[in-house]
CHARMM-style PDB file with segment names, atoms N, HN, CA, C and O in Angstrom:
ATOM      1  N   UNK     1     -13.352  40.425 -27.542  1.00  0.00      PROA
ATOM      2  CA  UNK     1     -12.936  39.060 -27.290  1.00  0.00      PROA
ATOM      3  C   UNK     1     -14.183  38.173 -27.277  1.00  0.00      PROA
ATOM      4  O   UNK     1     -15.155  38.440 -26.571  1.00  0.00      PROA
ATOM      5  N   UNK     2     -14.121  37.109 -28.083  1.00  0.00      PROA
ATOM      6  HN  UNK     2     -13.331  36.892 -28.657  1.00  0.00      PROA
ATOM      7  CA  UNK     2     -15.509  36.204 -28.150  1.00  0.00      PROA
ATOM      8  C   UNK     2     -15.355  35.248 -26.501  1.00  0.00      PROA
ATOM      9  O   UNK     2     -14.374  34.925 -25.831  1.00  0.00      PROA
ATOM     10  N   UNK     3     -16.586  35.075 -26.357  1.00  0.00      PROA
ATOM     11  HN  UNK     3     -17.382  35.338 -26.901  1.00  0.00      PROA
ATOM     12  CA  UNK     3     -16.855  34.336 -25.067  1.00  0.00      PROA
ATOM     13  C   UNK     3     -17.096  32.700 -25.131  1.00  0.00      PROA
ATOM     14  O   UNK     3     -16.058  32.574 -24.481  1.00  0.00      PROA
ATOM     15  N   UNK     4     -17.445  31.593 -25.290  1.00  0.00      PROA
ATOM     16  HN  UNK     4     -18.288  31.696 -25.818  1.00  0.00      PROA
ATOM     17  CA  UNK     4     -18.238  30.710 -25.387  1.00  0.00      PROA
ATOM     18  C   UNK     4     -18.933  31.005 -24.281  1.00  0.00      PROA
ATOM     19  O   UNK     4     -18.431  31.386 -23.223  1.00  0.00      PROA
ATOM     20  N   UNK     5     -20.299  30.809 -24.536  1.00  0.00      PROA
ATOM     21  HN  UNK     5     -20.706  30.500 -25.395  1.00  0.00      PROA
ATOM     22  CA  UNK     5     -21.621  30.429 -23.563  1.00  0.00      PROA
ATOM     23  C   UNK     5     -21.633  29.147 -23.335  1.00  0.00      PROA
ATOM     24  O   UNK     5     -20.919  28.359 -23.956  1.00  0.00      PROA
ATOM     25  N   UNK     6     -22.647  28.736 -22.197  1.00  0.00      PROA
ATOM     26  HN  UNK     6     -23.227  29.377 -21.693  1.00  0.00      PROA
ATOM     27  CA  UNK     6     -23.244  27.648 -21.344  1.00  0.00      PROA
ATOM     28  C   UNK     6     -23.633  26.600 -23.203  1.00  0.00      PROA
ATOM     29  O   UNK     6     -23.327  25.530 -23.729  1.00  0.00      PROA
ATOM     30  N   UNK     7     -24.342  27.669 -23.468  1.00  0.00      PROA
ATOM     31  HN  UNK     7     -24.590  28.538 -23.041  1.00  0.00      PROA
ATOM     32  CA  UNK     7     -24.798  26.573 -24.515  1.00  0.00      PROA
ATOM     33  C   UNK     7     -23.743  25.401 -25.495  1.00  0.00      PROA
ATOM     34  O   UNK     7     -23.892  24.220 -25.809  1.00  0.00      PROA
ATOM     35  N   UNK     8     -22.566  26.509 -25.775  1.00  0.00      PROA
ATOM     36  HN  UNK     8     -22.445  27.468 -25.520  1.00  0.00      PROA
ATOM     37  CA  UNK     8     -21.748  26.601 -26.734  1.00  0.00      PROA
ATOM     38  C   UNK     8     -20.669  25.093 -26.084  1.00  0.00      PROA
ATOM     39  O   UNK     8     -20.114  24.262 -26.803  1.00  0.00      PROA
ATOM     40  N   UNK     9     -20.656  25.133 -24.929  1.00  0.00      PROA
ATOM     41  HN  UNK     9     -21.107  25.808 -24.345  1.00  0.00      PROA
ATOM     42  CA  UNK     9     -19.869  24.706 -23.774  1.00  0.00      PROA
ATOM     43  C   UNK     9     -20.469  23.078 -24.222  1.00  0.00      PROA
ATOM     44  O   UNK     9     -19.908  22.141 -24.789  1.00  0.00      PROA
ATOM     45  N   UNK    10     -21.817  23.245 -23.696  1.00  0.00      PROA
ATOM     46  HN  UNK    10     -22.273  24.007 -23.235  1.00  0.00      PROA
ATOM     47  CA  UNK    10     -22.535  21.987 -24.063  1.00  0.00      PROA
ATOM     48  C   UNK    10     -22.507  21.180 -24.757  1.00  0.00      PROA
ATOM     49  O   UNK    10     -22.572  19.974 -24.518  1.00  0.00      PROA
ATOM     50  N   UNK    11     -22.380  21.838 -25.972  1.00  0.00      PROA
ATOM     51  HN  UNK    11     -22.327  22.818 -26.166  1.00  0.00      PROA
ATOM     52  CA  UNK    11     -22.441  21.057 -27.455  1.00  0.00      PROA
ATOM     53  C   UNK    11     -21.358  20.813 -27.756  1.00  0.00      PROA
ATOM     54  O   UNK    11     -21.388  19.717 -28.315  1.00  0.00      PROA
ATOM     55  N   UNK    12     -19.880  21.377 -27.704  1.00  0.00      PROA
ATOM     56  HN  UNK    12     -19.855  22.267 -27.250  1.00  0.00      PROA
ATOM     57  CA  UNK    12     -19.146  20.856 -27.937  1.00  0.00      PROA
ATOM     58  C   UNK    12     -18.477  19.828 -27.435  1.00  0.00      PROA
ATOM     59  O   UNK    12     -18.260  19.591 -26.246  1.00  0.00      PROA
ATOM     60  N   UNK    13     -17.944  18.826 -28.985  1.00  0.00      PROA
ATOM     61  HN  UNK    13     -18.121  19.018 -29.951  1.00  0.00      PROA
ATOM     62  CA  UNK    13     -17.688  17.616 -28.594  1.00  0.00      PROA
ATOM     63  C   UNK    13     -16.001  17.269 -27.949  1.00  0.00      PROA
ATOM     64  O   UNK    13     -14.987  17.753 -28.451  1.00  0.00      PROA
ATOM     65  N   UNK    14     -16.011  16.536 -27.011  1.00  0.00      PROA
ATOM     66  HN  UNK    14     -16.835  16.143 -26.603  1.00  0.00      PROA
ATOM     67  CA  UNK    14     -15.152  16.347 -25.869  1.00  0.00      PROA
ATOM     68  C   UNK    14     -14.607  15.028 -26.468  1.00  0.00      PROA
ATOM     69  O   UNK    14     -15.179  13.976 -26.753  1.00  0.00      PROA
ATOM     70  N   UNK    15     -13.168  15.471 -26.580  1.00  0.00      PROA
ATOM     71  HN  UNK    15     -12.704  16.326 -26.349  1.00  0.00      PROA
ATOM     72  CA  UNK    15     -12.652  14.284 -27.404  1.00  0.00      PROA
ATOM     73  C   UNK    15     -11.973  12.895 -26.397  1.00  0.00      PROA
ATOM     74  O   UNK    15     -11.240  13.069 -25.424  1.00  0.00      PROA
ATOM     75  N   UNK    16     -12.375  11.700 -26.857  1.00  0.00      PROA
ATOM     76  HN  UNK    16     -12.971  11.558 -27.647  1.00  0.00      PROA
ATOM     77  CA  UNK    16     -12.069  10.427 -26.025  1.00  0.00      PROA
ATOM     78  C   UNK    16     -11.633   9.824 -26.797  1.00  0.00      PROA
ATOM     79  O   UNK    16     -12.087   9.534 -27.904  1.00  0.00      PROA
ATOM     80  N   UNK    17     -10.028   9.359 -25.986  1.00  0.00      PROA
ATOM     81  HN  UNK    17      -9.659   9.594 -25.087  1.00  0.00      PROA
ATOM     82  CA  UNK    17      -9.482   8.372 -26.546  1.00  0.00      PROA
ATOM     83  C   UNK    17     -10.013   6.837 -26.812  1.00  0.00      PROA
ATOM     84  O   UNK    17     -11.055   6.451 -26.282  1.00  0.00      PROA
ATOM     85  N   UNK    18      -9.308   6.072 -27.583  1.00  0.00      PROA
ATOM     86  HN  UNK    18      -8.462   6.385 -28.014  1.00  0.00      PROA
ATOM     87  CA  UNK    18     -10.176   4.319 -28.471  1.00  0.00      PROA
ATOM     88  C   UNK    18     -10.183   3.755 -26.924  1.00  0.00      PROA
ATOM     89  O   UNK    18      -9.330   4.246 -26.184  1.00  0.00      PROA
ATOM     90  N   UNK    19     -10.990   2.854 -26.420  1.00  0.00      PROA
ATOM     91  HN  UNK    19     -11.683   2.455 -27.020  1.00  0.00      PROA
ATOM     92  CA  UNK    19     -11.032   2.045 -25.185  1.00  0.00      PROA
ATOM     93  C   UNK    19     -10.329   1.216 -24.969  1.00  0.00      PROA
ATOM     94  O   UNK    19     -10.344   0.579 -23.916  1.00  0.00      PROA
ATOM     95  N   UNK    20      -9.295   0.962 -26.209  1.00  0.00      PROA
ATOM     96  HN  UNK    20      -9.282   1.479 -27.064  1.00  0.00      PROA
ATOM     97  CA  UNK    20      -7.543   0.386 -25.829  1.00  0.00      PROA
ATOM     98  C   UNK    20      -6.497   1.161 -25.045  1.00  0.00      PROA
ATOM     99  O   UNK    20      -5.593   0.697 -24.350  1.00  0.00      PROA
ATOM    100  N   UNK    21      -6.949   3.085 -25.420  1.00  0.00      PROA
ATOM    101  HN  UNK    21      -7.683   3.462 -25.985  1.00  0.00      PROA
ATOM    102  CA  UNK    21      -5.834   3.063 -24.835  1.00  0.00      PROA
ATOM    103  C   UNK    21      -6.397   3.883 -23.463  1.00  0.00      PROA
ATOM    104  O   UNK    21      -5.623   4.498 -22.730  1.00  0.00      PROA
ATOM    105  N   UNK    22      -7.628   3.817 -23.258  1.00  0.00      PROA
ATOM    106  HN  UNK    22      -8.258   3.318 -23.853  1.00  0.00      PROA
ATOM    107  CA  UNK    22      -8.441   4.091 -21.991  1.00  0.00      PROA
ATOM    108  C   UNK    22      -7.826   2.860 -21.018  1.00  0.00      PROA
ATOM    109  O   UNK    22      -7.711   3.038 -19.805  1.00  0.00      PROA
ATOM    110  N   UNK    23      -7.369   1.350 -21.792  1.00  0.00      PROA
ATOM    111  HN  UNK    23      -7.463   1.206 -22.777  1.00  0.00      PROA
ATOM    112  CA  UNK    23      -7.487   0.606 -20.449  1.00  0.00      PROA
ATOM    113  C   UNK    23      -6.293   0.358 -20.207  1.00  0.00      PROA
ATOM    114  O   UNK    23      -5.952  -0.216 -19.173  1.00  0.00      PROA
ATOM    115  N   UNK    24      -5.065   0.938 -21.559  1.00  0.00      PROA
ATOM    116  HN  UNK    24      -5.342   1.404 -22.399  1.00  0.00      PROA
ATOM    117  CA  UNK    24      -3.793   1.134 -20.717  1.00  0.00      PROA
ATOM    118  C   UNK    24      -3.557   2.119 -19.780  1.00  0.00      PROA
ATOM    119  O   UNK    24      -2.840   1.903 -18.802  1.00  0.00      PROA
ATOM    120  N   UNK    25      -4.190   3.377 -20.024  1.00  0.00      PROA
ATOM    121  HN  UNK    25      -4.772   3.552 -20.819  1.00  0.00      PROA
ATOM    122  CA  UNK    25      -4.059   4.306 -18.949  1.00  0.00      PROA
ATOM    123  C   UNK    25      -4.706   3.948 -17.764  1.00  0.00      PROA
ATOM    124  O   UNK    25      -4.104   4.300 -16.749  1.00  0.00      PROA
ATOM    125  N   UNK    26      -5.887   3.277 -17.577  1.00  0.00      PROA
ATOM    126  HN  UNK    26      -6.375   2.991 -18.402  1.00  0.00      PROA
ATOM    127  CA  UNK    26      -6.092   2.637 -16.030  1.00  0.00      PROA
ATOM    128  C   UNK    26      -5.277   1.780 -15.537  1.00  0.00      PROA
ATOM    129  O   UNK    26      -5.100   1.779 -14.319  1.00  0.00      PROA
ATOM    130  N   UNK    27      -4.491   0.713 -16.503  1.00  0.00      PROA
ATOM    131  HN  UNK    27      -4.635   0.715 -17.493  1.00  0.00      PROA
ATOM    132  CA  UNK    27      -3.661  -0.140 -16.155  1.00  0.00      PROA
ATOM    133  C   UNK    27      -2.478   0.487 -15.666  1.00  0.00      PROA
ATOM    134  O   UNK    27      -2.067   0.031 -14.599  1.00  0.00      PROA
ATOM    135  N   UNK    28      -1.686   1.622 -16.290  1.00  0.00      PROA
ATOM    136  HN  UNK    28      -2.020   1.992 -17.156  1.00  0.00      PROA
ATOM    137  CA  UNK    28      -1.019   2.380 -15.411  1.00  0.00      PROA
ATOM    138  C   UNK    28      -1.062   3.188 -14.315  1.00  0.00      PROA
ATOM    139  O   UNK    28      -0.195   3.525 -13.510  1.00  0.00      PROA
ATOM    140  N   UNK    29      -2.413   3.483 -14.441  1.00  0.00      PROA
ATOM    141  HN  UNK    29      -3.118   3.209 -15.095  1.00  0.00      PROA
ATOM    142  CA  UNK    29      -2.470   4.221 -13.058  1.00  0.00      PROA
ATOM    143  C   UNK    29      -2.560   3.509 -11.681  1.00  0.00      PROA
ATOM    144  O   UNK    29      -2.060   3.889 -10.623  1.00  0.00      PROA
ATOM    145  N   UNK    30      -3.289   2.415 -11.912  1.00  0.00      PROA
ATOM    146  HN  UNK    30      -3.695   2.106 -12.772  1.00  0.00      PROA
ATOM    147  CA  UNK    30      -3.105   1.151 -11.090  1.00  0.00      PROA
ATOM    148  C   UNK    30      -1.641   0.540 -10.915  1.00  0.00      PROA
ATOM    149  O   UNK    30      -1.217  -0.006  -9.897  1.00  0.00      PROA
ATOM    150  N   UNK    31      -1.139   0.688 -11.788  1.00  0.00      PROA
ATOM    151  HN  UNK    31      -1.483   1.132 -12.616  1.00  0.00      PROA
ATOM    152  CA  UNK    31       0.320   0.107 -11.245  1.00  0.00      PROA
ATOM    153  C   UNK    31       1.050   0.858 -10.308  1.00  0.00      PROA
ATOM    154  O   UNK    31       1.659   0.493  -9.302  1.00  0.00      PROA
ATOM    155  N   UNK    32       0.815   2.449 -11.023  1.00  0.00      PROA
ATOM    156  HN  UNK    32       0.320   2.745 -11.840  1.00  0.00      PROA
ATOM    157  CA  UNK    32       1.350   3.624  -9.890  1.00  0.00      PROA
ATOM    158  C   UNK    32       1.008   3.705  -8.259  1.00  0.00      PROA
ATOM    159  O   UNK    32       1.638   4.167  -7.307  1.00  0.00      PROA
ATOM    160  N   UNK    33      -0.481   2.938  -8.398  1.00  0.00      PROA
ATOM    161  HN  UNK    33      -0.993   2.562  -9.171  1.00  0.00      PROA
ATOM    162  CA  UNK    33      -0.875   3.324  -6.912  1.00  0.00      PROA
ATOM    163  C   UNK    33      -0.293   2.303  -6.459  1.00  0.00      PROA
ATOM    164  O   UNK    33       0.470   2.522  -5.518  1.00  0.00      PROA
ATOM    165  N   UNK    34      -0.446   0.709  -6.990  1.00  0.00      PROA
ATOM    166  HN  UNK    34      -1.066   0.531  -7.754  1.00  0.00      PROA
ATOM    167  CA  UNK    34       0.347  -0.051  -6.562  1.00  0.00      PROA
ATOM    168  C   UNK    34       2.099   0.269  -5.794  1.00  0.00      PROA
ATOM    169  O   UNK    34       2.508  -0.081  -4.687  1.00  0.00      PROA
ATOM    170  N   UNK    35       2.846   1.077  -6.931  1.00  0.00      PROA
ATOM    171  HN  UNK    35       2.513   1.362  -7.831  1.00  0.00      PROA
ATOM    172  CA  UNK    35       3.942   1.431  -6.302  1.00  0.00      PROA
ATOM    173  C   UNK    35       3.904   1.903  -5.721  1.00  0.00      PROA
ATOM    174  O   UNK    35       4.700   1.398  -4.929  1.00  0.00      PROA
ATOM    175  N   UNK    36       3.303   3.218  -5.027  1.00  0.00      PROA
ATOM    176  HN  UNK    36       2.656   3.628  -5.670  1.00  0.00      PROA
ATOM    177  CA  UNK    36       3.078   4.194  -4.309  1.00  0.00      PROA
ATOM    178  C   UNK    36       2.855   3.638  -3.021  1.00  0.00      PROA
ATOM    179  O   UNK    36       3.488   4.043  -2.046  1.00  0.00      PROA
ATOM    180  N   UNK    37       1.819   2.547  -2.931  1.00  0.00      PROA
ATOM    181  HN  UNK    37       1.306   2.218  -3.723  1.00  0.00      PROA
ATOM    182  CA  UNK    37       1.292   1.861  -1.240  1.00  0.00      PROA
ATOM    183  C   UNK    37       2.441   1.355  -1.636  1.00  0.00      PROA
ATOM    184  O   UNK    37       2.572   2.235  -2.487  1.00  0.00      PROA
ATOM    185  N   UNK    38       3.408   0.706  -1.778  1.00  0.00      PROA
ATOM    186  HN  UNK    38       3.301  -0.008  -1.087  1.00  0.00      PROA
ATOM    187  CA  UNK    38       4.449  -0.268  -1.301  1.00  0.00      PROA
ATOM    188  C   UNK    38       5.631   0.668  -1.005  1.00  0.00      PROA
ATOM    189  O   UNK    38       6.353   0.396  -0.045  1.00  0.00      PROA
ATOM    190  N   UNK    39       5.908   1.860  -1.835  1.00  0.00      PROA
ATOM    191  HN  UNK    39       5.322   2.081  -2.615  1.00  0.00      PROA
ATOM    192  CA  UNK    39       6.756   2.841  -0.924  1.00  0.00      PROA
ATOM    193  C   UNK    39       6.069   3.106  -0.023  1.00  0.00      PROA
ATOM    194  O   UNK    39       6.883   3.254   0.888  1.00  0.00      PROA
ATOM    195  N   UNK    40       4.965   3.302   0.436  1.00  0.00      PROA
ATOM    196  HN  UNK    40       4.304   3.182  -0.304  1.00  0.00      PROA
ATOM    197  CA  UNK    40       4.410   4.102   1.601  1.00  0.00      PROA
ATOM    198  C   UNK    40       4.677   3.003   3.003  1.00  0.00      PROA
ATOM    199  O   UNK    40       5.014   3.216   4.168  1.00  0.00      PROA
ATOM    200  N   UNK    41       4.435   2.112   2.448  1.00  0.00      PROA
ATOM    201  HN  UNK    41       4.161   1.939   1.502  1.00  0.00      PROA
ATOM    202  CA  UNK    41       4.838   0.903   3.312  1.00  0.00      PROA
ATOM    203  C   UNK    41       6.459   0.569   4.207  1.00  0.00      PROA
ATOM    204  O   UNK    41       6.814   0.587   5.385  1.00  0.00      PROA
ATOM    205  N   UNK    42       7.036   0.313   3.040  1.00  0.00      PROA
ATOM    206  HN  UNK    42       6.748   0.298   2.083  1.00  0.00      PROA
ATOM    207  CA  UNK    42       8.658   0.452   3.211  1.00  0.00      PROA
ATOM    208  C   UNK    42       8.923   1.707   3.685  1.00  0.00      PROA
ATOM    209  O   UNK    42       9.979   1.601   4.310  1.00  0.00      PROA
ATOM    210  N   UNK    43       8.359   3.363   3.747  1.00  0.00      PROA
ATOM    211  HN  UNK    43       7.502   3.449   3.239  1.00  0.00      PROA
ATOM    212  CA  UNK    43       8.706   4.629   4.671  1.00  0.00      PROA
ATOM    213  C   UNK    43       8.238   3.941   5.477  1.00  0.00      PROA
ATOM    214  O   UNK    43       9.064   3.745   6.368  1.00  0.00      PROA
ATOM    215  N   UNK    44       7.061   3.308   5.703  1.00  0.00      PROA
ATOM    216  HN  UNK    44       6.389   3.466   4.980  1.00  0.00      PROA
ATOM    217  CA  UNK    44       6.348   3.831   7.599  1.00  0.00      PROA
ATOM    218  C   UNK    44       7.356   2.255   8.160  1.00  0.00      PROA
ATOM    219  O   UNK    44       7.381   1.979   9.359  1.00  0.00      PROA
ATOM    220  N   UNK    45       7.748   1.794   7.622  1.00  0.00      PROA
ATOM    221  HN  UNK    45       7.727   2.018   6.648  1.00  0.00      PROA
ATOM    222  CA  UNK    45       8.459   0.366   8.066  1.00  0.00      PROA
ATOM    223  C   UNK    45       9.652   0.630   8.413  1.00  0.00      PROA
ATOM    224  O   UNK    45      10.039   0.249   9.518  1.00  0.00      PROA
ATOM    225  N   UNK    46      10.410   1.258   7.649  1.00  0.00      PROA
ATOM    226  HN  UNK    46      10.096   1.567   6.752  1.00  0.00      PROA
ATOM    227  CA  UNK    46      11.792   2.050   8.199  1.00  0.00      PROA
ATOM    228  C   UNK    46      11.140   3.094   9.364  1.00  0.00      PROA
ATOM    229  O   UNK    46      11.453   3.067  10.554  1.00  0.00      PROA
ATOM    230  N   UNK    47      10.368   3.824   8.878  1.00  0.00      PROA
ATOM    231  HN  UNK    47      10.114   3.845   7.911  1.00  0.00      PROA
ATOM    232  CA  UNK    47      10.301   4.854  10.212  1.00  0.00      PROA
ATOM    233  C   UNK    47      10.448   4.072  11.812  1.00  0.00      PROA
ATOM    234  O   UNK    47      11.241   4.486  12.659  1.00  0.00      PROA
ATOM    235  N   UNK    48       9.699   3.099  11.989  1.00  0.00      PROA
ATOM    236  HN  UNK    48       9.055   2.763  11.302  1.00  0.00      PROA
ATOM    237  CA  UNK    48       9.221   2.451  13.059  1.00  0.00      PROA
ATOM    238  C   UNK    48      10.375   1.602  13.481  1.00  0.00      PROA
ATOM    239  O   UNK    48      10.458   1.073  14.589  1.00  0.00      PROA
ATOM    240  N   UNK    49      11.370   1.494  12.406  1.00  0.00      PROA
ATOM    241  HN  UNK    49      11.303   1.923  11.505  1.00  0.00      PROA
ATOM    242  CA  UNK    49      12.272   0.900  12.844  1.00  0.00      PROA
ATOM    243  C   UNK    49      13.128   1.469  13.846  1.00  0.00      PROA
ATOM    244  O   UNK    49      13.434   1.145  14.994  1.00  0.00      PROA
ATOM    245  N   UNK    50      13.639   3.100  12.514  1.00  0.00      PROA
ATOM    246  HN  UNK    50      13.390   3.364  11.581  1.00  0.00      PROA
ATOM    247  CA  UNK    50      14.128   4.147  13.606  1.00  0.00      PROA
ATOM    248  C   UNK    50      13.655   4.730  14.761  1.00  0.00      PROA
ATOM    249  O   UNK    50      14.363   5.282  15.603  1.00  0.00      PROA
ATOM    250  N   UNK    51      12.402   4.602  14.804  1.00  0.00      PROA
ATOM    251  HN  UNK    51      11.826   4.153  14.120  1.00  0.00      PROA
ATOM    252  CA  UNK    51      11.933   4.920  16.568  1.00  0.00      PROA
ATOM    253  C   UNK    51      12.181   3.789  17.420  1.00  0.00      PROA
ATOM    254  O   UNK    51      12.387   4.200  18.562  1.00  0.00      PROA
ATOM    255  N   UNK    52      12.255   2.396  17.335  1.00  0.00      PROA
ATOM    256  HN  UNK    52      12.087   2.063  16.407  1.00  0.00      PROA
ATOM    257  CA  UNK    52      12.618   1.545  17.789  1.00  0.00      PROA
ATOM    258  C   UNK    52      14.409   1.265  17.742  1.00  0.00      PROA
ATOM    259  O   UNK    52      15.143   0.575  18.449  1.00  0.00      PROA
ATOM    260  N   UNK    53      14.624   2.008  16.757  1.00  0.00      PROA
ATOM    261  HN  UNK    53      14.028   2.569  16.183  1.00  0.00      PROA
ATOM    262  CA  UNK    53      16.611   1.714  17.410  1.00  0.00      PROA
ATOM    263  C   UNK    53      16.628   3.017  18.185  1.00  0.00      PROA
ATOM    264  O   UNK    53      17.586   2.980  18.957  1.00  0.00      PROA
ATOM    265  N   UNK    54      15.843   4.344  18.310  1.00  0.00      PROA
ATOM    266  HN  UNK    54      15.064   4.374  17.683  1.00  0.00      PROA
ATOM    267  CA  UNK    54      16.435   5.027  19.021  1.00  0.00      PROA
ATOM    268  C   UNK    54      16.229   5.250  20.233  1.00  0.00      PROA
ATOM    269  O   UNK    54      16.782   6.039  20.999  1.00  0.00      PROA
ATOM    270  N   UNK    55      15.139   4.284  20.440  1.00  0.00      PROA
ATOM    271  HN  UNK    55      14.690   3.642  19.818  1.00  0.00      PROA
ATOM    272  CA  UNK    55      14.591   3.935  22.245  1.00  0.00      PROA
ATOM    273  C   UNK    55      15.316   2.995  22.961  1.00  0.00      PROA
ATOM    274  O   UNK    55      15.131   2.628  24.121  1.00  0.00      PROA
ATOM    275  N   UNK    56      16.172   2.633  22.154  1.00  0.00      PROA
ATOM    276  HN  UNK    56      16.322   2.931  21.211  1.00  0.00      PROA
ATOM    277  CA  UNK    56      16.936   1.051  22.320  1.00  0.00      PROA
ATOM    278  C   UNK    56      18.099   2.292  22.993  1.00  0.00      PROA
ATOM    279  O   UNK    56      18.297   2.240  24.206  1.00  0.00      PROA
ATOM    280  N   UNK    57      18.778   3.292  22.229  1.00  0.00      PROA
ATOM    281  HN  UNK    57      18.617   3.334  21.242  1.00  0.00      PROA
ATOM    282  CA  UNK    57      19.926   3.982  22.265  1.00  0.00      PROA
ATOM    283  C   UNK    57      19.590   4.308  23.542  1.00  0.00      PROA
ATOM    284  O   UNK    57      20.282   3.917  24.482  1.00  0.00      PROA
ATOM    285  N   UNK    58      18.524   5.036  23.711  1.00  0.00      PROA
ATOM    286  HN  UNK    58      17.962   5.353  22.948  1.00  0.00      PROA
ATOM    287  CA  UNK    58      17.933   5.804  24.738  1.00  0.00      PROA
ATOM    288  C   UNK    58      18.081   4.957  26.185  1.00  0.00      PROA
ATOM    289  O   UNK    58      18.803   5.337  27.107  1.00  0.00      PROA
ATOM    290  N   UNK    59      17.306   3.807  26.207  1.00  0.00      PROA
ATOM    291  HN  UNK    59      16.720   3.499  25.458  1.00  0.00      PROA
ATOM    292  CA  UNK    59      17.429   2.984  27.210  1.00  0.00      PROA
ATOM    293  C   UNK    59      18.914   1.794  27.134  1.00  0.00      PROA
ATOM    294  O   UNK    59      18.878   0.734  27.759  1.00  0.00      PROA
ATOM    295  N   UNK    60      19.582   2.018  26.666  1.00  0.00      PROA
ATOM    296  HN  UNK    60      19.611   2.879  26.158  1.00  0.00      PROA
ATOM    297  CA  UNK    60      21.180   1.813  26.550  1.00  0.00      PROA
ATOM    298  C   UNK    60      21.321   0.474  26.097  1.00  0.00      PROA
ATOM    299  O   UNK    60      22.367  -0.171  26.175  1.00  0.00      PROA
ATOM    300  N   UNK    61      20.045  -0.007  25.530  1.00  0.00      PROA
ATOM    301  HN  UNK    61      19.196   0.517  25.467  1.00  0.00      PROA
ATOM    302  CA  UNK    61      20.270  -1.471  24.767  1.00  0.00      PROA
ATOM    303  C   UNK    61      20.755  -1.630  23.833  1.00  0.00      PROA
ATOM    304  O   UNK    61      20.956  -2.788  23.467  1.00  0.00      PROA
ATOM    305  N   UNK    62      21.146  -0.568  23.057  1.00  0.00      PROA
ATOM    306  HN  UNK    62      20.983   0.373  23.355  1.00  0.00      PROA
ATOM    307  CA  UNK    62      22.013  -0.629  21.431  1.00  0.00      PROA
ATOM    308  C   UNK    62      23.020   0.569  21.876  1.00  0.00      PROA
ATOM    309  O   UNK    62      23.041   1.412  22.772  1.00  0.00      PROA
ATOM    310  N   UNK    63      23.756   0.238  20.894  1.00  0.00      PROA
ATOM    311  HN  UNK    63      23.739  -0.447  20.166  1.00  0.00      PROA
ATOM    312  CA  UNK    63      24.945   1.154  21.539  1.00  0.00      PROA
ATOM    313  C   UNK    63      24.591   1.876  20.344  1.00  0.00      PROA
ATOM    314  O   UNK    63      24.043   1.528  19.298  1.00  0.00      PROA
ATOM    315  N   UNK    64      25.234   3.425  20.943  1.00  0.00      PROA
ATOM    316  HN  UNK    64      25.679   3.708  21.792  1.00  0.00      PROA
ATOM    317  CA  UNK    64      25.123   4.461  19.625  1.00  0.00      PROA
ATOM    318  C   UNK    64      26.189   4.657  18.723  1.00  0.00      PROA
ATOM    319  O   UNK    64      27.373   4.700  19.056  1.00  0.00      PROA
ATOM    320  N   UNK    65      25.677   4.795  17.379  1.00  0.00      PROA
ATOM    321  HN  UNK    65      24.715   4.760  17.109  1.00  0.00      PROA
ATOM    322  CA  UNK    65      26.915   4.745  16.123  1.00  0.00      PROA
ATOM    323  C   UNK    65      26.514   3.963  15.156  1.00  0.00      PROA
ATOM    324  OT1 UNK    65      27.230   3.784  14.170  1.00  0.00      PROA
TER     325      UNK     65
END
């Protein structure tokens, strides 16, 4: 079975996409994180909600149901 070496590793050329579509793929990945913090947002915003209706239940200020 042939190996590539350190050297072999080196020299070969590492193929890159045109810098058009390098800056759509940052532009998407940026949009993703964008979506991502705004779900992360809307979970921890609901979460806090539900710990706050269920302390309400708890201390008998909201009724349960």
């Amino acid at each position: 079975m042939w190996k590539m070496g350190a050297e072999e590793i080196q020299n070969s050329p590492i193929p890159v996409p045109p810098l058009e579509v390098q800056q759509r793929i940052v532009d998407m990945v940026k949009e993703m994180r964008a979506r991502i913090a705004e779900e992360r947002n809307a979970a921890e915003a609901r979460q806090a909600r539900v710990v706050r209706e269920v302390e309400e239940m708890i201390l008998g200020i909201r009724a349960i149901g």
